[in-house]
Legacy VTK file of the C-alpha trace (Angstrom):
# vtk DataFile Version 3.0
C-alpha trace
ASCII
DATASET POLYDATA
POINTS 180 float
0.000 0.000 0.000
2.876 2.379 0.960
4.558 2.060 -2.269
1.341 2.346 -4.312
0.423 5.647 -2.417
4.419 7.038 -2.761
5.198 5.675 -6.697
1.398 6.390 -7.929
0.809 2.786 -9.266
-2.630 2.234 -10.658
-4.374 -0.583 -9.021
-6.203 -2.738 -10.898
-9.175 -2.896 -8.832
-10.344 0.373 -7.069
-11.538 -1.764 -3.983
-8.693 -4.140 -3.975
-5.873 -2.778 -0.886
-3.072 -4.577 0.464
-1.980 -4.017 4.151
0.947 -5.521 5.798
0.912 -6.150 9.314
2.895 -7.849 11.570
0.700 -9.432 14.131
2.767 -9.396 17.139
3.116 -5.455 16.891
-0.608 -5.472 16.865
-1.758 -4.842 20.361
-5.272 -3.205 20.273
-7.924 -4.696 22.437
-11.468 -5.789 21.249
-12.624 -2.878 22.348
-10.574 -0.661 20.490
-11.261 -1.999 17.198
-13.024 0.447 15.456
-12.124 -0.270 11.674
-13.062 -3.688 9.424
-9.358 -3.590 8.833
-8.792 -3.344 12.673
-11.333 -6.262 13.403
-9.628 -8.544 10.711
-6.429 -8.039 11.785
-7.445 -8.462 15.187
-9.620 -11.615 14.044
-6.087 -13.038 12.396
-3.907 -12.677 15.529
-6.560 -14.190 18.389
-8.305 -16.568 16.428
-6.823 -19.721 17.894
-8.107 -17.938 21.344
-11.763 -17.772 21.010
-13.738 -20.253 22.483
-17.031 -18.313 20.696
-16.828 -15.386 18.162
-16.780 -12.427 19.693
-20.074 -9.492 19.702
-17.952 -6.970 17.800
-16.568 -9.575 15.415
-19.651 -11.243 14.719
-21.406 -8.140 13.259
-19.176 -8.422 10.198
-20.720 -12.112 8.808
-17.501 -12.667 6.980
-15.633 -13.096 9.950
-18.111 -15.694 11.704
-18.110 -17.838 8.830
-14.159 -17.333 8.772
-14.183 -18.421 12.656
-16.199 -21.323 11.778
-14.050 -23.057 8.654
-11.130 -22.259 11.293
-13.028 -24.333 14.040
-13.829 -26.918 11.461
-10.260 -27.097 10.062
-8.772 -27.760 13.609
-11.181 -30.405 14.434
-10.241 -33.649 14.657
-11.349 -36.717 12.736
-13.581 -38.173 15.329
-15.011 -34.533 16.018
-15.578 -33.888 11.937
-17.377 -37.225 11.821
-19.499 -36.034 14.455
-20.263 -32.861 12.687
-20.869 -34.546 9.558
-23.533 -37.140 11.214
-24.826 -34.320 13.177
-25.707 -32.351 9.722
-26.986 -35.031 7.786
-29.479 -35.498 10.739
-30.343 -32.236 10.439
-31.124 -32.563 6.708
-32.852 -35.565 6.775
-34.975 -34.508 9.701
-35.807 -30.986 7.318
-36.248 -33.230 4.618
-39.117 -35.365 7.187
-40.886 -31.765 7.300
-40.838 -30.919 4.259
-42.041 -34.205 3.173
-44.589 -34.578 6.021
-45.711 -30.888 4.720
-46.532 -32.087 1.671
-48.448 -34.811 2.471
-50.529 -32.752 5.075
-51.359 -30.397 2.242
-52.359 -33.092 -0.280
-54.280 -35.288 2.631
-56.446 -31.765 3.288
-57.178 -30.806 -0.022
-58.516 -34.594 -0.175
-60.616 -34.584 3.068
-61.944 -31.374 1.798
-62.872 -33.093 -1.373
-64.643 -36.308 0.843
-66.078 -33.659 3.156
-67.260 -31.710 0.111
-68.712 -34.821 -1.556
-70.352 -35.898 1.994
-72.155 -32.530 2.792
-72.965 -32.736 -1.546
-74.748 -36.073 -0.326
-76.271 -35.591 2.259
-78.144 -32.410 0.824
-79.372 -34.377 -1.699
-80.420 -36.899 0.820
-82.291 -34.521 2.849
-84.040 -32.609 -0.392
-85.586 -36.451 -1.133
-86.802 -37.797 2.207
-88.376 -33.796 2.476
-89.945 -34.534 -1.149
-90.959 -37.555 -0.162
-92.472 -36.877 3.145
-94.294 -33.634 1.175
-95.447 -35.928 -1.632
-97.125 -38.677 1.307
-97.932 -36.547 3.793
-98.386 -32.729 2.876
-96.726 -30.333 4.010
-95.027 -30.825 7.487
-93.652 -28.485 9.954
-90.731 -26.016 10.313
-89.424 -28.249 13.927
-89.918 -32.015 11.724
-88.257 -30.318 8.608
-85.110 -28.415 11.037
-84.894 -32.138 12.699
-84.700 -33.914 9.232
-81.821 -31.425 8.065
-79.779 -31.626 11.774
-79.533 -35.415 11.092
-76.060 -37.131 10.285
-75.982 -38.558 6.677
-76.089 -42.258 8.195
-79.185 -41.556 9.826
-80.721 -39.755 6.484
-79.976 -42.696 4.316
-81.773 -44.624 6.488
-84.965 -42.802 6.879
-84.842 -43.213 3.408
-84.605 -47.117 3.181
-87.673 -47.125 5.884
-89.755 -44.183 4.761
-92.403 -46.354 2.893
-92.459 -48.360 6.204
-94.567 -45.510 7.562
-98.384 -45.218 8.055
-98.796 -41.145 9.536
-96.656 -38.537 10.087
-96.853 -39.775 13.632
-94.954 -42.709 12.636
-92.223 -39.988 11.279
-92.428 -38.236 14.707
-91.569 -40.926 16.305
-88.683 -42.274 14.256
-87.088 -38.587 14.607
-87.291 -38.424 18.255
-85.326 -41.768 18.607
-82.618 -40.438 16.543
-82.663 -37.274 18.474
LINES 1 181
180 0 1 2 3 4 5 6 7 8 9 10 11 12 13 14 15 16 17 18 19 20 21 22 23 24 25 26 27 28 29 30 31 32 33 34 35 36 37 38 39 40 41 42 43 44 45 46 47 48 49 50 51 52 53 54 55 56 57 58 59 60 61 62 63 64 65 66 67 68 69 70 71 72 73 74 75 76 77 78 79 80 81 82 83 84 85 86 87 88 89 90 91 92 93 94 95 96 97 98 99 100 101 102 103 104 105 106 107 108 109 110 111 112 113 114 115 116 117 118 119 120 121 122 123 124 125 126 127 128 129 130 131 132 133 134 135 136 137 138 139 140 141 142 143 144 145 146 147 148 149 150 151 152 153 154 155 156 157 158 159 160 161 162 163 164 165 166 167 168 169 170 171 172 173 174 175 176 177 178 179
């Protein structure tokens, strides 16, 4: 840098500077670092040191992920195996979500469809026992017709099947209120 500032070179790249340092003559303290060049050089010298990265450091993301190839780099084999195993677990288990998200979406868009289709059925239950029971016995009341629509699709299909078994609208009555 001296010699590019004192003989005028040109530089290829306008960003690209050069310092020269020699670490042991480097004494500031973390909290003196005020520069990026000061917290790199500072990073250089005491990185064998850290046990975690620290605050100051870690607000430039370069230097964390510097901190944690050097970590990696000085581990040893039984401690990179562990890494390894420990981040193919991870991976897997996001791959379990991801998969398990899937299938939650596809299994509710198909109970919707089954749900859909039920309710679709048992309207069209309900609109033939009520046309039935109009055609048979008149017209019946808002409380018979209300208990008629409340009742489970089971229950529908088989007033249905034993509709023609009955001889009033008493007999209907009474059908209702043991299914009620």
């Amino acid at each position: 840098m001296f010699q590019e500032e004192t003989k005028k070179y040109k530089c290829l790249e306008k960003e690209l500077r050069l310092i020269f340092v020699e670490l042991p003559k480097f004494n500031k303290s973390l909290s003196e670092l005020k520069s990026l060049t000061d917290k790199w050089i500072y990073f250089l010298k005491e990185a064998a040191s850290f046990d975690e990265i620290p605050e100051s450091l870690g607000e430039v993301g370069e230097i964390e992920q510097a901190l944690n190839i050097a970590n990696f780099i000085n581990m040893s084999p039984e401690e990179l195996e562990i890494v390894e195993n420990r981040g193919i677990a991870m991976q897997d288990e996001r791959g379990r979500i991801a998969y398990a998200e899937q299938q939650g979406i596809v299994k509710g868009e198909a109970i919707g469809i089954v749900k859909g289709e039920a309710i679709g059925r048992l309207n069209q239950a309900i609109a033939l026992v009520k046309l039935l029971i109009t055609q048979r016995f008149g017209e019946v009341s808002q409380e018979i017709s209300s208990q008629i629509e409340s009742l489970p699709l089971a229950d529908v299909e088989d007033l249905v099947k034993v509709f023609l078994s009955f001889n009033s609208l008493q007999d209907l009555e009474s059908w209702l209120q043991e299914r009620l």
